[in-house]
C-alpha positions as a Markdown table, in Angstrom:
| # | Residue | x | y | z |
|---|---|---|---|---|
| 1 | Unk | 0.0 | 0.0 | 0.0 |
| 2 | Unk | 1.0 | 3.3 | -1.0 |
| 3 | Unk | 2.4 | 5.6 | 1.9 |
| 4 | Unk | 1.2 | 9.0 | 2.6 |
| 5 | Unk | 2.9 | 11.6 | 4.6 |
| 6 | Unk | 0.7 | 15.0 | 5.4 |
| 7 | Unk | 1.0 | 17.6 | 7.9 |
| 8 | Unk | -0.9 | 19.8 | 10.3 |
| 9 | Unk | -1.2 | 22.0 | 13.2 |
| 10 | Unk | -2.9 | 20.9 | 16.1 |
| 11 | Unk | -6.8 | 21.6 | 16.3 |
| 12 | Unk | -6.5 | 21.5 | 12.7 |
| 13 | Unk | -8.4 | 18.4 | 10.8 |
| 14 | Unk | -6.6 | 17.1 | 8.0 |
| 15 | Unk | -9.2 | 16.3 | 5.3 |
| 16 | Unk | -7.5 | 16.1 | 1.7 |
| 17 | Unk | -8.2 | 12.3 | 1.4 |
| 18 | Unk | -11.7 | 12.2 | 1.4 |
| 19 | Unk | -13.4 | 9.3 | 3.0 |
| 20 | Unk | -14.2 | 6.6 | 0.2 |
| 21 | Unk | -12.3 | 4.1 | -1.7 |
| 22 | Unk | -9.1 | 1.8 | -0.4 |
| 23 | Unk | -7.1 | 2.0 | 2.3 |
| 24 | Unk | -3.4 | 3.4 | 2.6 |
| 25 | Unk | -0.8 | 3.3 | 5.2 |
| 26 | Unk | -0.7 | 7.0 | 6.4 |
| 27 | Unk | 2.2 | 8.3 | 8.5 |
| 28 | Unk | 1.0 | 11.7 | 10.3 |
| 29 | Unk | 3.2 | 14.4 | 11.0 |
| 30 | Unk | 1.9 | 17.2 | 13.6 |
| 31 | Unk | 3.5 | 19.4 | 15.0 |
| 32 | Unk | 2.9 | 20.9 | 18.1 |
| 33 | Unk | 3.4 | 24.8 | 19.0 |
| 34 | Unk | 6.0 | 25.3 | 22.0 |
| 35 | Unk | 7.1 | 28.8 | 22.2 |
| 36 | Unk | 8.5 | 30.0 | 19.1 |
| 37 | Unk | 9.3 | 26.3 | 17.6 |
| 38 | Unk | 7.5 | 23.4 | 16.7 |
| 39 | Unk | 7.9 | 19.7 | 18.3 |
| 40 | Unk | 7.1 | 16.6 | 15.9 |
| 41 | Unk | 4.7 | 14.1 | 16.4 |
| 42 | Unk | 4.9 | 10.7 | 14.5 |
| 43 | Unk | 2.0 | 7.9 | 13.9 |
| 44 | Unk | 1.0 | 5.6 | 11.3 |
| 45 | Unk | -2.6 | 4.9 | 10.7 |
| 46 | Unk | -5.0 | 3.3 | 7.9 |
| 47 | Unk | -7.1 | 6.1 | 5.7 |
| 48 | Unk | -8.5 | 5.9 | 2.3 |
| 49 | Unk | -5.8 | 6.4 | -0.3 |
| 50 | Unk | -7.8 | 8.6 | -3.0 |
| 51 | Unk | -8.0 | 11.8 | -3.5 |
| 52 | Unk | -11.7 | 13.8 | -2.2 |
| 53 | Unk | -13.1 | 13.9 | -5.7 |
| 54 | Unk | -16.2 | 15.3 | -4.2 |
| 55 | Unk | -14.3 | 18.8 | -3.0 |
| 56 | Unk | -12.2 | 19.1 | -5.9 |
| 57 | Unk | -14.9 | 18.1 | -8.2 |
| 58 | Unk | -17.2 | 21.0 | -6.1 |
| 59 | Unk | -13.4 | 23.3 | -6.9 |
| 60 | Unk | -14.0 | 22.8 | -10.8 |
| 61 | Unk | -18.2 | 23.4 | -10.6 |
| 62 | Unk | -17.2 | 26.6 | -8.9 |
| 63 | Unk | -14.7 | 27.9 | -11.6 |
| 64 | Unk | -16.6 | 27.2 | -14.5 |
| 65 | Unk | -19.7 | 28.1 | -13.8 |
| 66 | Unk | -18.9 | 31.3 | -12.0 |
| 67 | Unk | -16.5 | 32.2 | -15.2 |
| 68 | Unk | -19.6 | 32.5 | -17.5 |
| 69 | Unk | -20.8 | 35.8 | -17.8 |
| 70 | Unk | -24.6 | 36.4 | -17.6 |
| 71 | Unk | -24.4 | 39.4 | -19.7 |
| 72 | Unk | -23.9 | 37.8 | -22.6 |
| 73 | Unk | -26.1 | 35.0 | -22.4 |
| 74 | Unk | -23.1 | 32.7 | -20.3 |
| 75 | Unk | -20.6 | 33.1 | -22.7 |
| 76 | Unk | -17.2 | 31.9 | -20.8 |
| 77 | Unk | -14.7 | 34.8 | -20.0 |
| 78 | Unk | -11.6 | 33.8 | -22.0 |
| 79 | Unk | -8.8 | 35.5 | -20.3 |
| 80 | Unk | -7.9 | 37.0 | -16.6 |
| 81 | Unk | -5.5 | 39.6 | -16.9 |
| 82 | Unk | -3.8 | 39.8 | -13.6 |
| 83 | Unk | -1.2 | 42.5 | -14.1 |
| 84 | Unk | -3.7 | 45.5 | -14.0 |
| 85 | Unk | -4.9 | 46.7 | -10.7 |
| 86 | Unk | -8.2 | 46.1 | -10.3 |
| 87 | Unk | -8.0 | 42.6 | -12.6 |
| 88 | Unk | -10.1 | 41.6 | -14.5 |
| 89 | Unk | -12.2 | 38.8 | -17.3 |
| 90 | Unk | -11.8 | 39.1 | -20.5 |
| 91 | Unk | -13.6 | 37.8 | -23.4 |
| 92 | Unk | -12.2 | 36.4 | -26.8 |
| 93 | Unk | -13.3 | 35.4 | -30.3 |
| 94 | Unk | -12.9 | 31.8 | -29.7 |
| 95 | Unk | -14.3 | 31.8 | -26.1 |
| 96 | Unk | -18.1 | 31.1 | -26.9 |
| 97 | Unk | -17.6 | 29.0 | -30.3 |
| 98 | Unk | -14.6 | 26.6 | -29.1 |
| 99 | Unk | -14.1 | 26.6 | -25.6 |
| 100 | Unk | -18.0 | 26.6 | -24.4 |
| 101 | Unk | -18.6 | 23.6 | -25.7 |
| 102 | Unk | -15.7 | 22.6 | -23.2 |
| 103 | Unk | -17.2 | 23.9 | -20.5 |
| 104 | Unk | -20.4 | 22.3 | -21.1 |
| 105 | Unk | -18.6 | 18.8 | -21.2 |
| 106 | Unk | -17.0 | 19.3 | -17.8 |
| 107 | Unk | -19.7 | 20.6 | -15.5 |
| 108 | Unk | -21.6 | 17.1 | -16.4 |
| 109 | Unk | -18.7 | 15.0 | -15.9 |
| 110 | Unk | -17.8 | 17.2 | -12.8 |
| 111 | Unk | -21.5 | 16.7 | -11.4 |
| 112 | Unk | -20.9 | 12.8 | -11.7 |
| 113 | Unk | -18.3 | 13.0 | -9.9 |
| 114 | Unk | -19.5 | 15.2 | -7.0 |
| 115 | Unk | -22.8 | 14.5 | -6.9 |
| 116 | Unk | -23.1 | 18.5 | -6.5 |
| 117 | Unk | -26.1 | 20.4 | -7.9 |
| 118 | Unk | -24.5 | 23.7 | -6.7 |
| 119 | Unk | -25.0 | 26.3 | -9.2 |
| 120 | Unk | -27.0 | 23.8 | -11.3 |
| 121 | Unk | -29.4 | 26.8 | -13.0 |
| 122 | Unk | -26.1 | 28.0 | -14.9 |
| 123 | Unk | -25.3 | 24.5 | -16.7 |
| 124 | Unk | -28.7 | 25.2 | -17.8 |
| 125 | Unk | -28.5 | 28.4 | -18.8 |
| 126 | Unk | -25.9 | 27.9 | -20.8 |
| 127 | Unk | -26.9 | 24.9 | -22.8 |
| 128 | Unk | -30.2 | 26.8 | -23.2 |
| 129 | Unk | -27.9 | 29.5 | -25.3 |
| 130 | Unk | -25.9 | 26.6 | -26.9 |
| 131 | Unk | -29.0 | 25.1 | -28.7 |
| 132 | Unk | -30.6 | 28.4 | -29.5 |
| 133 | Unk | -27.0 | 29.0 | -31.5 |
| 134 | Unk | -27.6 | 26.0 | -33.6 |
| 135 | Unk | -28.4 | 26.9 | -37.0 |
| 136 | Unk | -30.4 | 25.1 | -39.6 |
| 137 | Unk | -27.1 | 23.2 | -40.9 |
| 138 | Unk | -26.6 | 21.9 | -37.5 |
| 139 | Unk | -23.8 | 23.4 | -36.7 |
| 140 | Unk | -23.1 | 25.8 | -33.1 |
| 141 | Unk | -21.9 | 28.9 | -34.2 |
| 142 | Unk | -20.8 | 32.1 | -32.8 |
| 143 | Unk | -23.5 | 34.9 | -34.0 |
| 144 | Unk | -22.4 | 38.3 | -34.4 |
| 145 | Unk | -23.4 | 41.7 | -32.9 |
| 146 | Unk | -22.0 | 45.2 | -31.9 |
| 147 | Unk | -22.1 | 44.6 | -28.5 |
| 148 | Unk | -19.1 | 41.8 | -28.7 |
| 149 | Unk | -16.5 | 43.4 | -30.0 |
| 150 | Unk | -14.1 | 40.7 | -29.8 |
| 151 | Unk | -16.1 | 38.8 | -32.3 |
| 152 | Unk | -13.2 | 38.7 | -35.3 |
| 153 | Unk | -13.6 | 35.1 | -36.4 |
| 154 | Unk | -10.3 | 33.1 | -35.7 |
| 155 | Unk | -7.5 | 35.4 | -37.3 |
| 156 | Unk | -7.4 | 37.2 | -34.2 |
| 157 | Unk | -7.0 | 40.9 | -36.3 |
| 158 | Unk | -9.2 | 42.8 | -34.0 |
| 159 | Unk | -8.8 | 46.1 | -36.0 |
| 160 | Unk | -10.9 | 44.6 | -38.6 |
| 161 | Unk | -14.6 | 44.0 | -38.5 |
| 162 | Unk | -16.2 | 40.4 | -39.3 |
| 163 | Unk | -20.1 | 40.9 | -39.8 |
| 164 | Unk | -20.9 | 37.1 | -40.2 |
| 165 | Unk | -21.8 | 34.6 | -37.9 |
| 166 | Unk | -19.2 | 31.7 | -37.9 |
| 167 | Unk | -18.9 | 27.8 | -36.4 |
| 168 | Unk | -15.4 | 26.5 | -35.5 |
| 169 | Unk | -14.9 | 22.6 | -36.4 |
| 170 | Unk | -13.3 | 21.8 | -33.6 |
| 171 | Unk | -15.9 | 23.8 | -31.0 |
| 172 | Unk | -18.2 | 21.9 | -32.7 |
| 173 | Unk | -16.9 | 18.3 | -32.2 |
| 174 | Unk | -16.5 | 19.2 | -28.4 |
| 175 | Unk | -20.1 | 19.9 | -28.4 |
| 176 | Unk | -20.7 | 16.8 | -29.6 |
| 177 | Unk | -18.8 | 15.2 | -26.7 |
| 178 | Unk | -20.7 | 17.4 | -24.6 |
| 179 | Unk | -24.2 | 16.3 | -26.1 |
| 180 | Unk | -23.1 | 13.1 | -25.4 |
| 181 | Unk | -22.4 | 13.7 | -21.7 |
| 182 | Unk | -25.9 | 15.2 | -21.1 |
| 183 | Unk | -27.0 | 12.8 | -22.9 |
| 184 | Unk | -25.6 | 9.9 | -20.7 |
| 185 | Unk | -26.3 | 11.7 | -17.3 |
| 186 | Unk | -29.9 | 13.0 | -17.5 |
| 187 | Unk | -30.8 | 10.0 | -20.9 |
| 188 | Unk | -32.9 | 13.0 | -22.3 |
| 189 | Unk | -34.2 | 12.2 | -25.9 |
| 190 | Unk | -33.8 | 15.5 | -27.5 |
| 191 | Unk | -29.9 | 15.4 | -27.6 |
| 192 | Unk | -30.0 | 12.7 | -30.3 |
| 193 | Unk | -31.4 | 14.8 | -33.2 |
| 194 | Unk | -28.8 | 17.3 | -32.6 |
| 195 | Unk | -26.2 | 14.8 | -32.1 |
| 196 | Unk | -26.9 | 13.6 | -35.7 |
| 197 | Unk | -27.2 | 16.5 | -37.7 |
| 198 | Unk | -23.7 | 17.9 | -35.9 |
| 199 | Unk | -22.6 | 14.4 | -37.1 |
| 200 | Unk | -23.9 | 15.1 | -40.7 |
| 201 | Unk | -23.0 | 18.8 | -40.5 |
| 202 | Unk | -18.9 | 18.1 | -39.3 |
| 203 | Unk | -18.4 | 15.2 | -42.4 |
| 204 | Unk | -19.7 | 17.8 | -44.9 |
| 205 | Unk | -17.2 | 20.6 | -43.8 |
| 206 | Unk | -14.0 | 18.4 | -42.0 |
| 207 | Unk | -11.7 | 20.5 | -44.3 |
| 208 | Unk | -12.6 | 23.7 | -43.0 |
| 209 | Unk | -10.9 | 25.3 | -39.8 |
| 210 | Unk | -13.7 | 28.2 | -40.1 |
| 211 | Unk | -17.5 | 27.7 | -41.6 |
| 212 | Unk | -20.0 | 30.3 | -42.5 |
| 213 | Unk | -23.6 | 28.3 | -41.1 |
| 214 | Unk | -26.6 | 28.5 | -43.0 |
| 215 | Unk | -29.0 | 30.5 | -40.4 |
| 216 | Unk | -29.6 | 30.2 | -37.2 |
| 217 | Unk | -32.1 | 29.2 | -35.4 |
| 218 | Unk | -35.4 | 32.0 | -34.1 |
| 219 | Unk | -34.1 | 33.7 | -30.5 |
């Protein structure tokens, strides 16, 4: 069995390795405050050797869905700029066509895991505004307006405008892992039309990095 060595101050419960799965040897270190130094403190004992997938699991729920931004119908925040002061979230081009679909993968996996519904209303929310971004051609794209100014397509040239709607390839094959997710977790019907007309939709354009998607569907 795998041995383990953490350490803590007394008063101070050690939790890190959860409470489920097999049993490790664990040596304990704690050290005891006297004065200005610390005395040691050494015992074995028998705890389960995995991680606590339920907290970290309840870590990743947090990030993502707290890094979607409401004003813009849950579209993921792309960037953090730390070396400003006040910091901040930034948006990006390929956030909502490419990396949303990512999100929208994790949160289901990451609920399986945990078992947590915390924040559930957001994963909704933004699967909501993935399906309404589905065109007619099947295909998720990102839809243009003046109020997202990062929207450039992918040649990341900012100083030029791009007036068009557009679907990235590879955003739209992680949606399809995503469907498919959902689709195991909650066994709701509806994702299998949409699973195969992406599936239909990605053959007829796997040579393009970009596409320009029919129309998409009423708002």
């Amino acid at each position: 069995m795998p041995t383990v060595t953490t350490e803590g101050l007394v008063g101070r419960k050690r939790e890190s390795l959860g409470c489920r799965g097999s049993l490790a040897s664990l040596t304990l270190l704690v050290f005891f405050a006297v004065g200005t130094t610390y005395a040691q403190q050494r015992y074995a004992a028998r705890v389960p050797g995995t991680l606590d997938l339920v907290e970290y699991g309840e870590y990743g729920i947090n990030a993502l869905t707290l890094t979607l931004d409401p004003a813009f119908d849950y579209e993921m925040f792309f960037r953090v700029q730390l070396g400003t002061d006040p910091p901040y979230l930034q948006h990006d081009t390929t956030g909502l066509p490419t990396n949303n679909p990512k999100f929208a993968e994790s949160l289901t996996l990451l609920r399986v895991m945990s078992g947590s519904e915390k924040y559930a209303q957001i994963d909704r929310k933004m699967l909501d505004r993935m399906v309404r971004n589905i065109g007619k051609d099947g295909l998720f794209c990102a839809p243009y307006s003046e109020r997202r100014t990062w929207h450039e397509g992918v040649g990341h040239d900012y100083k030029k405008k791009f007036k068009r709607d557009f679907a990235n390839v590879y955003g739209n094959s992680r949606r399809r892992l995503a469907m498919i997710a959902w689709y195991e977790k909650d066994k709701d019907p509806t994702w299998k039309p949409y699973m195969q007309k992406l599936a239909h939709a990605l053959s007829a354009s796997r040579s393009f990095a970009m596409t320009t998607p029919t129309t998409l569907t009423a708002r």
